[in-house]
C-alpha positions in Angstrom: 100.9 33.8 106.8 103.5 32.3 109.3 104.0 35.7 111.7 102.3 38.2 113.3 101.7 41.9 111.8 99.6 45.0 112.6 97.8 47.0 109.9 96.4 50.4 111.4 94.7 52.6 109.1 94.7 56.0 109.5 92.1 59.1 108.5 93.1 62.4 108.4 96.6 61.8 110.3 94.8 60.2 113.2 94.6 56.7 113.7 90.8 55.6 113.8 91.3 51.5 113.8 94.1 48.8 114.0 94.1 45.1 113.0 97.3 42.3 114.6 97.1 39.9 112.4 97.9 36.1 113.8 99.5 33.4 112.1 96.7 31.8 109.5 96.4 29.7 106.7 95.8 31.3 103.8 92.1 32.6 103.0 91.0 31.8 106.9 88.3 34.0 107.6 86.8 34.9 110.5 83.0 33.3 111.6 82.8 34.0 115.6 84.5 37.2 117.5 84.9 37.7 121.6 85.1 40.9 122.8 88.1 40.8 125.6 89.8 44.1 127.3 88.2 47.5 126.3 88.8 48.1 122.9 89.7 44.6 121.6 88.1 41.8 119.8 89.7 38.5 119.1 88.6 36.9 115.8 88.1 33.0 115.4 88.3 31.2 112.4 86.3 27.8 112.2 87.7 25.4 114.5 88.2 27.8 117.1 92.1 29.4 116.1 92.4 33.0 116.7 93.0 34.6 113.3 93.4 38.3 115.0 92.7 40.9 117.5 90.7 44.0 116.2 91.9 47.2 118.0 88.9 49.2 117.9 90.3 52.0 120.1 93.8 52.5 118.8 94.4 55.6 121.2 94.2 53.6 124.7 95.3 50.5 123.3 98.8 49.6 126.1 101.2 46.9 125.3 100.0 45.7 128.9 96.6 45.0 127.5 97.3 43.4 124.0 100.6 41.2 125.9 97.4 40.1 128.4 95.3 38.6 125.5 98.0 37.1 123.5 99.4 35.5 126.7 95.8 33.6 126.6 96.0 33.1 123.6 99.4 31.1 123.6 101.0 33.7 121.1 104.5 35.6 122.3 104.4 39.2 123.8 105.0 42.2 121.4 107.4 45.2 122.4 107.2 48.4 122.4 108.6 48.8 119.2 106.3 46.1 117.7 103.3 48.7 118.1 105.0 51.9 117.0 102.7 52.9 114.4 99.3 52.8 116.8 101.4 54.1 119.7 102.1 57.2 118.1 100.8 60.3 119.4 
C-alpha cells in the first residue's frame, strides 16, 4: 500500500474504533505498539516502521492531535476533510 487511509468501523450508527493506515508493504504486520496522545497507538512493524495509528477513542480524536504524531513520525498532515468519517457527530 503506497498511501495513507482511515478505516473507522461503526456499531449501531456510532463510531466505536478507527484505524489510519500508513504506507506498508504488503502483508506487514504489526509486532510492537506505543501508546502516544490519549486515545492513540502507533503500530510498528519489524524494523521499527510505523505501519498505523489505532484511534481507540474516535469521539475526541482532533486533527491537532493525529497532525502531532504523524509530524513525528515523518508522514504529512491530514485535513479536515481527510477525517470526515470519524469527525462526524
Amino acid at each position: 500500500m503506497k498511501a495513507s487511509y482511515l478505516e473507522v468501523t461503526f456499531r449501531r450508527g456510532r463510531r466505536v474504533a478507527a484505524y489510519y493506515y500508513l504506507p506498508r508493504r504488503p502483508r506487514q504486520k504489526s509486532v510492537r505498539t506505543r501508546r502516544v496522545e490519549p486515545g492513540m497507538v502507533i503500530d510498528f512493524a519489524c524494523g521499527g516502521r510505523p505501519i498505523g495509528i489505532e484511534l481507540t477513542a474516535p469521539s475526541k480524536l482532533s486533527v491537532a492531535a493525529l497532525n502531532r504524531v504523524l509530524r513525528e513520525l515523518g508522514f504529512p498532515p491530514v485535513s479536515r476533510d481527510d477525517l470526515a468519517p470519524v469527525l462526524a457527530a
